[in-house]
Each structure stands twice: as C-alpha cells, then as structure tokens.
PLY file of the C-alpha trace (Angstrom):
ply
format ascii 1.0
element vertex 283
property float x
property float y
property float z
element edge 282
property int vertex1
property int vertex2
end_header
92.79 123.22 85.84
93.49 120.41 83.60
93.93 116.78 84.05
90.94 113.87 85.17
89.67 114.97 88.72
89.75 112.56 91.85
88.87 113.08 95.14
90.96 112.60 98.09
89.55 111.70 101.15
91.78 112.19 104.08
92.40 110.26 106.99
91.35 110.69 110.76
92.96 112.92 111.70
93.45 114.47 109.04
92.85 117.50 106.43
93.37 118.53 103.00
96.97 119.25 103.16
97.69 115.90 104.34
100.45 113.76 102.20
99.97 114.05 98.16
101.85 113.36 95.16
104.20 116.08 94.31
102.81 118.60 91.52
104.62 117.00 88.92
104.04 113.78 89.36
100.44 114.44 89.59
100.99 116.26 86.20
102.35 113.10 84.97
99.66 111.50 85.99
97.10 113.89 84.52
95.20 113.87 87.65
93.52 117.36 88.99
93.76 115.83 92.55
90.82 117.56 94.45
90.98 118.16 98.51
88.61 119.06 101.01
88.31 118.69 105.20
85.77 116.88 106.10
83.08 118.36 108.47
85.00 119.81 111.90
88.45 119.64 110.65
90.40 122.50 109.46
88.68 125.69 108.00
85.36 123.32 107.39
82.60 123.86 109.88
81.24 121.57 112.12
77.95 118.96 110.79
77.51 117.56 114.79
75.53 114.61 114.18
77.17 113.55 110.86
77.31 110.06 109.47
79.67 108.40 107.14
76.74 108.55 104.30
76.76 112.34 104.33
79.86 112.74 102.70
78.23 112.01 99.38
76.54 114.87 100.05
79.70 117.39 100.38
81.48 115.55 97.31
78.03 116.10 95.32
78.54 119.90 96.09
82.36 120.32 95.34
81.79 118.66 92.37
78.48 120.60 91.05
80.42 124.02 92.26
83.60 122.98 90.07
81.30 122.04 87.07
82.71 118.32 86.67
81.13 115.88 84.80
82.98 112.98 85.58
85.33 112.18 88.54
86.75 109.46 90.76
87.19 109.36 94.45
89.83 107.87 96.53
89.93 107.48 100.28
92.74 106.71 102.76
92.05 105.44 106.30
89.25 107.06 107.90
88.59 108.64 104.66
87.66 105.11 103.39
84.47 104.55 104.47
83.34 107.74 103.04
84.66 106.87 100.01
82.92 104.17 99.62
80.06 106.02 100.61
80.30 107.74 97.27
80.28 104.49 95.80
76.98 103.38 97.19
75.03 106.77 96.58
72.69 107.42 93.81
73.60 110.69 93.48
76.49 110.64 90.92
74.47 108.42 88.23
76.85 108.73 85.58
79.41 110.76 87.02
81.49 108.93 89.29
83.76 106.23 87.57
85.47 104.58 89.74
86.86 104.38 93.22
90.45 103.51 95.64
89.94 103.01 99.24
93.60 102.42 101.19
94.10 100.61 104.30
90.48 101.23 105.59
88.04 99.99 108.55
85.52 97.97 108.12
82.13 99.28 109.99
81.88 98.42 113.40
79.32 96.06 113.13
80.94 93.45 110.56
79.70 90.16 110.92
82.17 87.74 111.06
85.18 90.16 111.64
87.16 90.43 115.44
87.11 94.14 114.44
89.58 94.95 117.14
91.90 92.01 116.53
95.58 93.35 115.84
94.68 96.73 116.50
97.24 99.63 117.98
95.97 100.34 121.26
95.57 103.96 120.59
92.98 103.41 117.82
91.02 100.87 120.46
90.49 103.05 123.01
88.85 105.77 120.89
86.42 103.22 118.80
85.87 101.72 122.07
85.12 105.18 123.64
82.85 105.85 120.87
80.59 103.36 121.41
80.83 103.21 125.20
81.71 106.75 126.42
81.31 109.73 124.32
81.97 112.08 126.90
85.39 110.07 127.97
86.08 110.44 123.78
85.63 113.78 123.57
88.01 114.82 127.02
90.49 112.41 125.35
90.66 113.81 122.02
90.06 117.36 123.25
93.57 116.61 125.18
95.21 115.61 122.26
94.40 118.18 120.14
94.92 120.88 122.13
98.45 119.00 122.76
98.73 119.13 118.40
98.22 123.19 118.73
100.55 123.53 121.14
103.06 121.01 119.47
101.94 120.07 116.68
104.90 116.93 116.66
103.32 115.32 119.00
100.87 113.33 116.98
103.26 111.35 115.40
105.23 111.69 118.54
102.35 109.78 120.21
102.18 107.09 117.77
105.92 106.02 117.43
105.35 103.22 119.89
102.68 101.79 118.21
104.49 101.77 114.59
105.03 98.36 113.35
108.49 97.81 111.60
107.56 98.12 108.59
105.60 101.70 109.19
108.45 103.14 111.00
110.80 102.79 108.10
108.03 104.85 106.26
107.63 107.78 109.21
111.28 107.95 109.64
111.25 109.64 106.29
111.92 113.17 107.19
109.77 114.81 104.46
106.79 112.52 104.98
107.40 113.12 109.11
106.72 116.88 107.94
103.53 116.36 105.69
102.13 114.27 108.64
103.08 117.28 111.16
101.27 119.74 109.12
98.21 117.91 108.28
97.41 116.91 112.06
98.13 120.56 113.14
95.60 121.48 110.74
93.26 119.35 111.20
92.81 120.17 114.51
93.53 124.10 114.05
89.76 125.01 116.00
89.13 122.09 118.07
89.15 118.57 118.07
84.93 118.65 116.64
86.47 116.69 113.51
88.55 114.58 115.10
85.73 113.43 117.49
82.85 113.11 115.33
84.77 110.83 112.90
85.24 108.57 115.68
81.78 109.01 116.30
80.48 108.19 112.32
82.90 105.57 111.94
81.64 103.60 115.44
78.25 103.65 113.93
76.06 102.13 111.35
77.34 103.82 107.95
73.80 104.39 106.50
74.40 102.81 103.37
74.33 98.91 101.88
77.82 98.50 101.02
76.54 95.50 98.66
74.29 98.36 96.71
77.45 99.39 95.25
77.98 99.33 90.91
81.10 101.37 90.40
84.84 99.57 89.94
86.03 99.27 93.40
89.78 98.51 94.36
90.43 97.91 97.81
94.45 98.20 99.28
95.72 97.40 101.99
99.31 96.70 103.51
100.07 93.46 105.30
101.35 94.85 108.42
99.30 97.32 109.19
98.16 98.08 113.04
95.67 100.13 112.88
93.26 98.92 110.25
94.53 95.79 109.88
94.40 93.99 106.76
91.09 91.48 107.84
89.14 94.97 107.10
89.55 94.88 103.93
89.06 91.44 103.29
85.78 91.48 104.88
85.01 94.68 102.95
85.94 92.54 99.84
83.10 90.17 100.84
80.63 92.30 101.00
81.25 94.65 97.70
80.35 93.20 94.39
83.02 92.33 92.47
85.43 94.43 94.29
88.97 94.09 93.64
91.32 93.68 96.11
95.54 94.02 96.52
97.38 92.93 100.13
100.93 93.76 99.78
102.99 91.98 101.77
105.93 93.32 104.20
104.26 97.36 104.35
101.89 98.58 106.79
99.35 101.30 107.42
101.30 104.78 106.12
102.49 102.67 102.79
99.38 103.98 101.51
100.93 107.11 100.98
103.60 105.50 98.72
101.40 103.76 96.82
98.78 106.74 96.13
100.60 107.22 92.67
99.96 103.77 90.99
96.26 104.12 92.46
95.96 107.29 90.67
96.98 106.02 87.44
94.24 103.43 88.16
91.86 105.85 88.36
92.56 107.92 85.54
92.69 104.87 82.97
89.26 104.38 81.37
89.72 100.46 81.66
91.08 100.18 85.57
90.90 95.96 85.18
94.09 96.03 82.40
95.86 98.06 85.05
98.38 96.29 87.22
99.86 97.73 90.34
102.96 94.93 90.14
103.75 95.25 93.96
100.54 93.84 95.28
100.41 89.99 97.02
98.43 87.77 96.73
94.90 88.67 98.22
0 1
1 2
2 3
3 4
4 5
5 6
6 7
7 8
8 9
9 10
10 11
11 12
12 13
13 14
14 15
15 16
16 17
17 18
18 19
19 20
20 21
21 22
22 23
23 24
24 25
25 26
26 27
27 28
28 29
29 30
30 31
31 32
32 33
33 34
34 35
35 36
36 37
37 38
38 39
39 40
40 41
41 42
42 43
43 44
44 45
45 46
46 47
47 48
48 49
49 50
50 51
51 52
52 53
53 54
54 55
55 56
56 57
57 58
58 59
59 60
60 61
61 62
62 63
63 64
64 65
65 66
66 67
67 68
68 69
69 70
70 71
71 72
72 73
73 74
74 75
75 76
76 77
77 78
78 79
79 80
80 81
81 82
82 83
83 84
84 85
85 86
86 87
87 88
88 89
89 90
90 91
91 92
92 93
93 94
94 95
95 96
96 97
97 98
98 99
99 100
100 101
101 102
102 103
103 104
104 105
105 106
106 107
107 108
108 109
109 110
110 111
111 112
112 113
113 114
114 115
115 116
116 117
117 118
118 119
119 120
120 121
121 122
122 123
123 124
124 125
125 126
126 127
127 128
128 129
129 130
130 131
131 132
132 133
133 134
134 135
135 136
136 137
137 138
138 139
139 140
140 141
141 142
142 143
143 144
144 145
145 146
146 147
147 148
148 149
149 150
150 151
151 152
152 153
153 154
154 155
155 156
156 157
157 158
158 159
159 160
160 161
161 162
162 163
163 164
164 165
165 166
166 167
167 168
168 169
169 170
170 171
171 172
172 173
173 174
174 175
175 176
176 177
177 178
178 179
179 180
180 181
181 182
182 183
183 184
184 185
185 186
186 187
187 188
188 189
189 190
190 191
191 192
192 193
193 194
194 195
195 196
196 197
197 198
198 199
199 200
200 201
201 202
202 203
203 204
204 205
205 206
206 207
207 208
208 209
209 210
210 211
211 212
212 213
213 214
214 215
215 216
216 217
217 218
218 219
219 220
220 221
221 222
222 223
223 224
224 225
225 226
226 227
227 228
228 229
229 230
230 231
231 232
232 233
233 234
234 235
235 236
236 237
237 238
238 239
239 240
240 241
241 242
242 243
243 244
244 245
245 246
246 247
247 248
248 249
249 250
250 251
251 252
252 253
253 254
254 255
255 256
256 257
257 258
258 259
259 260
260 261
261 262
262 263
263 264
264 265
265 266
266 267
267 268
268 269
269 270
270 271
271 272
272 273
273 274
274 275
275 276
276 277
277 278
278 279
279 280
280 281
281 282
C-alpha cells in the first residue's frame, strides 16, 4: 500500500475499526493509516499483566512484519499514553518521526495534577476501581461488556448522560453514533480482558520517563472535555521536552475524531513546526 504510514492507537474501549478518516480522504492525505487492538480487545489475545510501555513492543513488531522504515504514531484517549510510549522507547532509533496524542490522561501519579478533577463519573469509578478494587473492576466491566454483546448500543447509550454540550452535538451525528457502536462491540467481542487491563496499565506507573522523550510531540486536546479533561494535557506538556501543545476551545472529548485529519497532515509533513492546525486556542 502506498502513502506515509501512521499508527493509530485506539481508545479504551476501543479496537481497530474504531472512527477513521474515510478512504479518500486518507488518500488525500497520503497516509497508509495502520490499525491494530491492543492486547485483550478484539481478535488480539490477551498480555495479563501488561503495562502501558509494552506497546512499543507490539508497534516494533507490526512495523518490522510490514517492512517500514519510517512511520509515525498517533494515539487517541486511552491510546495516548501508549503513544507516547513509542515516543520514549529506544527501539525505533531512526524510524519513528513524529507523534499526535488526542485528548489523553495523564498517569495517575502526576504531581501537581487533581487527576480526577472534572472527570465524568463513569471514568472515576473505574480508575478508582483500578487502584482500589480490581476484583470490583473486573465484575463492573465484565457487566458492561457482556451488556455491549448483547446490545452493542448501549455503550454510548451509557454515556449520553455524561456528554458535555459540546460532545453531544458530536455523538448525535448518526454516522459517527455507528462507528462508535461497532468499535465498542468489537472491542469487547471475547470478553472484557482488554477493556479491564487498560484500566489496569493506565492506573499504574507507565514504565517509561516521559521527559526521555526526542521525537516532535503535539499534544490536543478539546476544552470541554469530561473525561480527560484538558489539565492532562497541560501537565503532560510540562513534562515532555519541547512538546507542542493545541486546546481548542468550545469542543470536547469525541472532537478528536474530527480533528484526526489536520493531525494527519501533521504527521505526514517532513517539517510538522510550519504546519498550522488554524482551529486550535490558545494553550
């Protein structure tokens, strides 16, 4: 396939066929967009015991099994972190350009940051269960998925309460409302194992010095978003050398998806600092 490769890494929940630029665009773009589920999610088989770090691990053998030489990586939400993780490893020496990471945590341990400050209450409970009751987060989650299988709605369903304004005029869109649908119900196709040992590696020391990283780092991040809010990111901004960050003002959490494009052009541009998103605020 043709076009600069990038890896996307999905959210939590979440799976490879979760929301994408259209084939054209992405042809536009020149981008060979590259997907994958993480450990426990989907068709991918369970790592128990996995920690954010390791995903360096599973990028390092997608991309030695497709032959690339260079690639980028971007990661939305839960896929952050492991994104970033990519950033910070030694193993791509040459290889990895660049990298986007959307609307993401900080780890749980920030100094400095009220990490649960402005947080849906949904998203709470399972951090807090992760740190404080791993058998009441895996009953929880093992409910919910096995509520996805069975209606596989009722994800989203679930979090229409917590939506802030701005995110429900984004998850009201009937083809997005779709992509969500079918990424959840995927995600969780054999069991929830993904789903709860996410929660697990994100509630835990990462196992890598986010201030190690060298690569071009752009962090984004909407304004209103509830469940990462935006202080993540700034604090994630403190602690990566010369990272670059946008806050755009007036979108939340799922905006991500609507800005993946103009992240993807950043990405594919040999220079990313002449690149200019134009709908960012001020950071």
């Amino acid at each position: 396939m043709n076009g600069f490769p990038v890896f996307l890494m999905h959210g939590m929940p979440g799976s490879r066929s979760g929301p994408k630029p259209r084939s054209m665009i992405l042809h536009l773009l020149g981008i060979r967009l590259i997907c994958y589920d993480r450990p426990g999610y989907g068709r991918s088989t369970r790592n128990p015991g996995r920690r954010v770090v390791d995903a360096a691990l599973d990028v390092q053998a997608v991309a030695d099994h497709l032959e690339l030489d260079e690639f980028a990586v971007v990661g939305r939400s839960g896929g952050g972190p492991h994104a970033l993780a990519c950033a910070a490893s030694d193993l791509f020496t040459g290889r990895l350009t660049r990298v986007a990471v959307l609307v993401s945590p900080a780890p749980s341990d920030a100094a400095g940051l009220d990490w649960y400050d402005g947080m849906a209450p949904s998203n709470v409970q399972a951090y807090r269960e992760a740190t404080s009751d791993r058998r009441r987060l895996i009953e929880s989650l093992t409910i919910r998925a096995d509520r996805t299988r069975r209606d596989p709605s009722s994800v989203v369903n679930f979090i229409d309460g917590e939506l802030s304004a701005a995110d429900r005029n984004v998850v009201e869109d009937v083809a997005l409302r779709r992509l969500l649908t079918e990424s959840y119900a995927e995600a969780v196709r054999f069991g929830a194992d993904g789903w709860i040992d996410d929660a697990l590696a994100l509630s835990r020391d990462w196992g890598f010095d986010l201030s190690s990283i060298k690569v071009p780092v752009r962090l984004w991040h909407g304004a209103e978003d509830n469940f990462s809010p935006v202080a993540h990111t700034r604090w994630l901004q403190s602690q990566i050398p010369h990272a670059e960050v946008d806050v755009q003002p007036g979108v939340g959490h799922f905006a991500a998806v609507q800005i993946l494009p103009d992240i993807l052009a950043w990405l594919a541009l040999p220079e990313p600092e002449l690149v200019d998103l134009g709908r960012s605020g001020p950071a």
